[in-house]
Every structure is written in structure tokens, then in C-alpha cells.
C-alpha positions in Angstrom: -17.1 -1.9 -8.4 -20.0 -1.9 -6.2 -22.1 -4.1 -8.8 -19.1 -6.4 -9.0 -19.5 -7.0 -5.4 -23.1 -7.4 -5.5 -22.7 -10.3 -8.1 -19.9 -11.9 -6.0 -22.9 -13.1 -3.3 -21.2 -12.9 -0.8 -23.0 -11.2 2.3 -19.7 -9.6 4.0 -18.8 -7.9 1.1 -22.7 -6.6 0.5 -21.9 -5.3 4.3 -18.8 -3.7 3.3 -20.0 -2.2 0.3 -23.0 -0.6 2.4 -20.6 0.7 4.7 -18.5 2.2 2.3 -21.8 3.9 0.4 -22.9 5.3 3.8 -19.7 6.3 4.9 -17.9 7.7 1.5 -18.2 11.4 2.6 -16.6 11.0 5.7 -14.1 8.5 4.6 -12.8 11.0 1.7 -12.8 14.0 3.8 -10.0 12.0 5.9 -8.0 11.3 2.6 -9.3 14.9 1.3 -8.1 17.1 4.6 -6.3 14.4 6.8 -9.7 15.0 9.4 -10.7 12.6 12.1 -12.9 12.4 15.1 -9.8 11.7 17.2 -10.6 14.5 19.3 -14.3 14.0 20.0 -13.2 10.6 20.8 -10.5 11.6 23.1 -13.0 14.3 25.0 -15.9 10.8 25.1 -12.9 9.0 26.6 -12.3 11.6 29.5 -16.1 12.0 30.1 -16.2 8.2 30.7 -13.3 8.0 32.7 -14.8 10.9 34.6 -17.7 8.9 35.4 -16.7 6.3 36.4 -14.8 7.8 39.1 -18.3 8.7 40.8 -20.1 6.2 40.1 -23.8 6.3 41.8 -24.4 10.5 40.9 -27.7 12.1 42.9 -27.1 15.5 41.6 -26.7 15.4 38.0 -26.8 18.8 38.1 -23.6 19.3 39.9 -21.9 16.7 37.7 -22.6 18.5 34.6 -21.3 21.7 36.3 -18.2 19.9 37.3 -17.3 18.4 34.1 -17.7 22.1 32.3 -15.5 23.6 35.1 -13.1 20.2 34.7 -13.2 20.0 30.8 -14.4 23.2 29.5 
């Protein structure tokens, strides 16, 4: 189907197709074991939110130790 596409001529579906060729492994494991990245998703979400409540951090160091004492 990919060479279909590619005779089509149309760019978004050359972008698609790329996607999809890049992607495959990770998109079947989802169909194969039902497996997302929710959860590292979730865990970026709380670091951001995190940060954003101190905004401005001097000691980086102390953040980091906070967020493995918060998160961890």
C-alpha cells in the first residue's frame, strides 16, 4: 500500500506513510500487547506541573532531590 500512496502525489499522504514506516514497531506493539506511553506521559505531566510551581530554581540540585523524594 505504501507504493500506492507514493503514486497518489500527494505530499500528506507521503508524510503519513513515513510516519507509519518509522513508527510501525511501536504502533503494533499497542495492537500486539495493548502498551502505551500513558504513564511516562503522566509522570512528564507531574514534573511540569511541578515546575512550574517554582518557577525561577537557584539550586537545581535541591529540585532534583525534591522531585525524587516527591515522585520517586
Amino acid at each position: 500500500w505504501y507504493k500506492n500512496v507514493e503514486q497518489t502525489g500527494f505530499k500528506a499522504f507521503n508524510t503519513i506513510a513515513n510516519t507509519i514506516t518509522i513508527n510501525y514497531r511501536s504502533i503494533l506493539n499497542y495492537f500486539i500487547n495493548r502498551s502505551t506511553n500513558a504513564s511516562a506521559e503522566s509522570f512528564n505531566a507531574k514534573i511540569k506541573a511541578f515546575r512550574a510551581q517554582f518557577r525561577g530554581v537557584k539550586n537545581v540540585e535541591f529540585f532534583l532531590f525534591r522531585l525524587t523524594r516527591i515522585f520517586a
